[in-house]
N, C-alpha and C positions, 0 to 999 in steps of 0.2 A: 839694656839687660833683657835677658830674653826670660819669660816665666809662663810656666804649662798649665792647664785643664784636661783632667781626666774626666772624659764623656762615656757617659753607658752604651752597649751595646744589642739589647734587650729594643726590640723593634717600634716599641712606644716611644720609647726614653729617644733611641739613636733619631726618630725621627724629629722630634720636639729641637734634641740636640743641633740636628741639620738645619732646619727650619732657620734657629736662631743662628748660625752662621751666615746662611743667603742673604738674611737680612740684615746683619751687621750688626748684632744684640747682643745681650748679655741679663741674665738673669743674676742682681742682686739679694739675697732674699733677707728679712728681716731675722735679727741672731733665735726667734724661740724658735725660727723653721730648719735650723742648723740642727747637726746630729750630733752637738756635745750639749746637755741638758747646762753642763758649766758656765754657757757664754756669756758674757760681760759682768760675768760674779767679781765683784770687787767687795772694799769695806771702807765706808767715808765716815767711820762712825768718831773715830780722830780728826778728820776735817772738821767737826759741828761741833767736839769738844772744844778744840782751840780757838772757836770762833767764838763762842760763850763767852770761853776766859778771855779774848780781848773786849767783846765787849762789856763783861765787868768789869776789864782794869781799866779801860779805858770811859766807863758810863756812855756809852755810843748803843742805840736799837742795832740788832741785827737781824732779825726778823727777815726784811726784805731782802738782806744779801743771804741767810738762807735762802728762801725762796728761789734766787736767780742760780743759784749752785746748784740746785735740786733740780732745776729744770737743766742745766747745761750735762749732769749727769743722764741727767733721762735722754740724752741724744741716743745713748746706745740702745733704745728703742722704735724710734724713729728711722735711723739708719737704717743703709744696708750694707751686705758683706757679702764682697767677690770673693773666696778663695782659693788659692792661686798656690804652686809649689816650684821651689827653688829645682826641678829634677823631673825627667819625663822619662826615667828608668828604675824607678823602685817597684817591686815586687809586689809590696805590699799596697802599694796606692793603684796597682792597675788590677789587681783582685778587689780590693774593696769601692773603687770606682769608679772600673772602668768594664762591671759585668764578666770578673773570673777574664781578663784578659781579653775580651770578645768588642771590648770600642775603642777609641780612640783620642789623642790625647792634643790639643791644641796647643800650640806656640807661639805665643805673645811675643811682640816689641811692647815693654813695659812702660816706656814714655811716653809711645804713640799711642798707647792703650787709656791712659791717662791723661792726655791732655786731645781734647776734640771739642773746640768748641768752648765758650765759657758756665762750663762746670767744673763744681767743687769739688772731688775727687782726691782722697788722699792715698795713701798707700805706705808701707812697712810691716817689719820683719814680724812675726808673732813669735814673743819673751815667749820661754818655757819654765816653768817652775815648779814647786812643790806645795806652794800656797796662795790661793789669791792675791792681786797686790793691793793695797793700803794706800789709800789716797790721804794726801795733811794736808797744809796749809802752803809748804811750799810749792807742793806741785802747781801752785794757782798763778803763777808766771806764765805757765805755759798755756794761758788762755790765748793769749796773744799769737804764741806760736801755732796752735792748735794741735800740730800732729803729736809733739809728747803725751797730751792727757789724752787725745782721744784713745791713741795706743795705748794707755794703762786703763783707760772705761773699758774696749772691746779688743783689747789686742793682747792677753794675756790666756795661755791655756796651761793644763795641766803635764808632767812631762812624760808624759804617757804618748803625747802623739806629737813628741819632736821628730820622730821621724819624718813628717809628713813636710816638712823645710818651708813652711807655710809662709807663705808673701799675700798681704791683705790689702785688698782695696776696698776702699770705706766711704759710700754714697752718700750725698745727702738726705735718700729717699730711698726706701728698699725700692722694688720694679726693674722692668725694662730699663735696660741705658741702653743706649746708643754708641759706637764710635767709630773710630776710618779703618775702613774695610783693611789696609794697610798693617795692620796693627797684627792680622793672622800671618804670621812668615814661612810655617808647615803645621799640617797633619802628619802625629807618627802616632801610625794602626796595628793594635796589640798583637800580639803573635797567634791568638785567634780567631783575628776580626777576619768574615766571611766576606771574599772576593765581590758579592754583590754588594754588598755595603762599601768596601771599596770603591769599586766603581762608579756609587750613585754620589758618594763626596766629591770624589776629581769632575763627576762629567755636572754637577752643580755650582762646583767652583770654579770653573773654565778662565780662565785670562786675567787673575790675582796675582800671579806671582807668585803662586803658594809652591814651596816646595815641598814630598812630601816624603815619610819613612815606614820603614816596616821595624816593630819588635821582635828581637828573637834574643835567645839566651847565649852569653858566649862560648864557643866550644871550652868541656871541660870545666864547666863552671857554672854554680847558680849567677850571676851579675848578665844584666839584661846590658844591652847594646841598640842603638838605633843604626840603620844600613838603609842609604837612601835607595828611589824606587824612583821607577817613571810614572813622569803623568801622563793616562791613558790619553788622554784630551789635550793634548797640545795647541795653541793656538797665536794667531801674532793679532787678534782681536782683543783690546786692551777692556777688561770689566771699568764701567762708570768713564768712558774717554769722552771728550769731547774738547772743540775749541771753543771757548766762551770770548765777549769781545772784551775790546780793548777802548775807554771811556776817550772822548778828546782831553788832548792836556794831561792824559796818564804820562806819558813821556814827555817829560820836557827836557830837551838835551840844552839848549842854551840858554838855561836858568839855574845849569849847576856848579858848584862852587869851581872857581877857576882851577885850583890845588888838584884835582881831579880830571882835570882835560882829556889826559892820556886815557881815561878810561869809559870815556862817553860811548863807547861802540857799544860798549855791554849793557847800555840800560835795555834796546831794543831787543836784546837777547835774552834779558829778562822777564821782560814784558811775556814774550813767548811761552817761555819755562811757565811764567804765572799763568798765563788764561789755560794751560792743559793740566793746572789742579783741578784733583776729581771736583774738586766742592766749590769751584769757581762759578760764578753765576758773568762776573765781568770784572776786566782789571782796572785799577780805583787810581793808581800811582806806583809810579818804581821811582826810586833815587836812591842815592847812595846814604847811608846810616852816620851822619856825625858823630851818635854816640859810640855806634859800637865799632867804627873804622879806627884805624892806627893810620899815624902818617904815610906808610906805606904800604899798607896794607887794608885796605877798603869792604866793607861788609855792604852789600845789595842788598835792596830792603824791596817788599814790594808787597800791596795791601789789594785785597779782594772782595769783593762783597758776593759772602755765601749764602747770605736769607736775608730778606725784607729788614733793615737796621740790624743786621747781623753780620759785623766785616771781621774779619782777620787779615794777621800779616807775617812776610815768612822771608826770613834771611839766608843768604847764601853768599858761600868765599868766591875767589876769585875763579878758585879748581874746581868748584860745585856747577858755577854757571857755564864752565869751557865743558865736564865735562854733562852736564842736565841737555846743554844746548844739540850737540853734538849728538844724542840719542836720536834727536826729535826729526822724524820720519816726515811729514808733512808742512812740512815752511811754504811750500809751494802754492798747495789747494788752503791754507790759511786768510 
C-alpha cells in the first residue's frame, strides 16, 4: 500500500526534511508535539467503574489491575506517531504542509516501511468522530491483539480533519527510527517547489530507485494530478550495493529433501539474490521452506546476518528467484 508525507518547503524545514531522507529516518514525535491539542483524549472513566463493580461482586482487590491499566493507557504518552495520508493530491494538505505548495511529498511502501528489522511498529487507519471514544471493559480483549486499543488510546480524532485520510504509525518510542531505504518509491514536488530544491533531492538521492513527480492542477479544474518527471541524475550505480559472502554449509544441495530434486539448481541462485541485500552483512543458509511450500510449488527461504546477533530471513517464489536472478549484473566479478 502505498502512503505519502507532506514535507515543508521553507529552506530550514526542506533541509532538516532532506537530511532525514539521506539518511533513511523518520521523525516520530511524541502526540503533545502534534498540532491537534485533542490527541489521545479518550474517557476510561467506565473502564474503573466496571472494575469496582466486579470487584464488589466478586470481593476480589483491584487495586493492582488498576494500576496495570493505567499504566497500559499511559502508552499514548510514551509513544510516537508517524502521520501519514491515504492521498498525495489534496489541496489542502499541501497548503498546510507542504509550505503553500513549495515542498514536497514522499511515497511510502507501507510494509516495507513498517517492518525493518525487529521493531514494534504498528499502524491503522485514524476513526473520525464527533466525540472521543470511551474505553470499558470489553475493549480489554484487545490487549492481546494490541492494535484495536492502541488505535482507540491514540488513533481517534475529531471530524473536522477527516479529510486529511490519516494512516498512523505508532512507535514504541517517540525519536528517530530508522528503516530500508527501499521503502521511499517517489518524490512528488508541489506545483511550487523551486527547481533548485528540485535538483538538490534527485542529485541526493541518486541510484534509489526513486521515481519521481511533479504537482500541477488538472486542466479546468481545482483537482490536483501527479505527472511523472525525469531524474536529473540517472545512474546504473546502485545506493547501499554490495556482495557480501557466502558462509560454508550456507548451500547445502545434497542435504535437501529428496521431493524437491528437480529444484536444487535454484538454491545457488539464491544464495546470490541474498548476499546483494542492501542489509546483508553475510549469507547464513538458503533451503527450501517446509512450512510455507505446497507440494508443488516450493517457497526459497534464505537467512542473513545484518548486525552482530541481528539475522533476518526473506522468501521468494519460484518467479521471484528466475526473475531477482536474472537482473543480477555481476555473477562473474562475485
Amino acid at each position: 500500500m502505498k502512503v505519502f508525507k507532506y514535507r515543508g518547503g521553507d529552506s530550514e524545514i526542506f533541509n532538516r526534511d532532506l537530511e532525514s531522507l539521506v539518511k533513511n529516518s523518520f521523525w516520530a514525535p511524541a502526540r503533545d508535539k502534534l498540532n491537534d491539542p485533542c490527541e489521545g483524549l479518550f474517557s476510561a472513566d467506565r473502564l474503573f467503574s466496571q472494575i469496582d463493580i466486579l470487584g464488589e461482586t466478586f470481593s476480589i482487590p483491584v487495586i493492582e489491575l488498576k494500576h496495570s491499566l493505567t499504566e497500559v493507557l499511559a502508552y499514548k504518552n510514551t509513544s510516537g506517531i508517524y502521520s501519514l495520508s491515504k492521498t498525495s493530491t489534496d489541496e489542502l494538505l499541501w497548503a498546510h504542509y507542504a509550505s503553500n505548495h513549495s515542498g514536497f511529498c514522499i511515497e511510502y511502501d507501507l510494509d516495507r516501511l513498517t517492518h525493518f528489522g525487529k521493531r514494534e511498529f504498528f499502524h491503522f487507519d485514524v476513526e473520525y468522530d464527533e466525540v472521543p471514544p470511551e474505553i470499558n471493559i470489553s475493549d480489554m480483549h484487545a490487549i492481546t491483539e494490541k492494535i484495536p486499543l492502541i488505535q482507540k488510546i491514540i488513533g481517534y480524532k475529531s471530524k473536522r480533519w477527516e479529510y486529511e485520510e490519516e494512516i498512523r504509525i505508532i512507535t514504541s518510542a517517540s525519536g528517530a527510527q530508522d528503516y530500508d531505504y527501499r521503502s521511499v518509491t517517489a518524490i512528488h514536488f508541489g506545483l511550487r517547489a523551486g527547481q533548485a530544491k528540485i535538483d538538490d533531492v534527485m542529485y541526493k538521492l541518486q541510484g534509489r530507485g526513486i521515481k519521481y513527480y511533479r504537482v500541477r492542477f488538472k486542466s479546468d479544474s481545482y483537482k490536483l494530478i501527479s505527472e511523472p518527471i525525469s531524474d536529473l541524475y540517472p545512474t546504473d550505480k546502485k545506493y547501499l550495493y554490495s556482495v557480501a559472502p557466502i558462509t560454508d554449509y550456507a548451500v547445502d544441495i545434497e542435504s535437501i529433501n529428496p521431493k524437491w530434486d528437480r529444484f536444487k539448481s535454484y538454491l545457488p541462485k539464491v544464495a546470490e539474490i541474498v548476499r546483494r541485500e542492501p542489509y546483508c552483512n553475510e549469507v547464513l543458509m538458503v533451503e527450501i521452506s517446509e512450512d510455507k511450500s505446497t507440494d508443488d510449488t516450493p517457497i526459497f527461504f534464505g537467512q542473513f546476518k545484518r548486525a552482530r546477533h541481528r539475522y533476518e530471513n526473506i522468501y521468494f517464489t519460484l518467479e521471484e528467484v528466475d526473475r531477482q536472478y536474472s537482473q543480477i549484473s555481476d555473477l562473474a566479478s562475485a
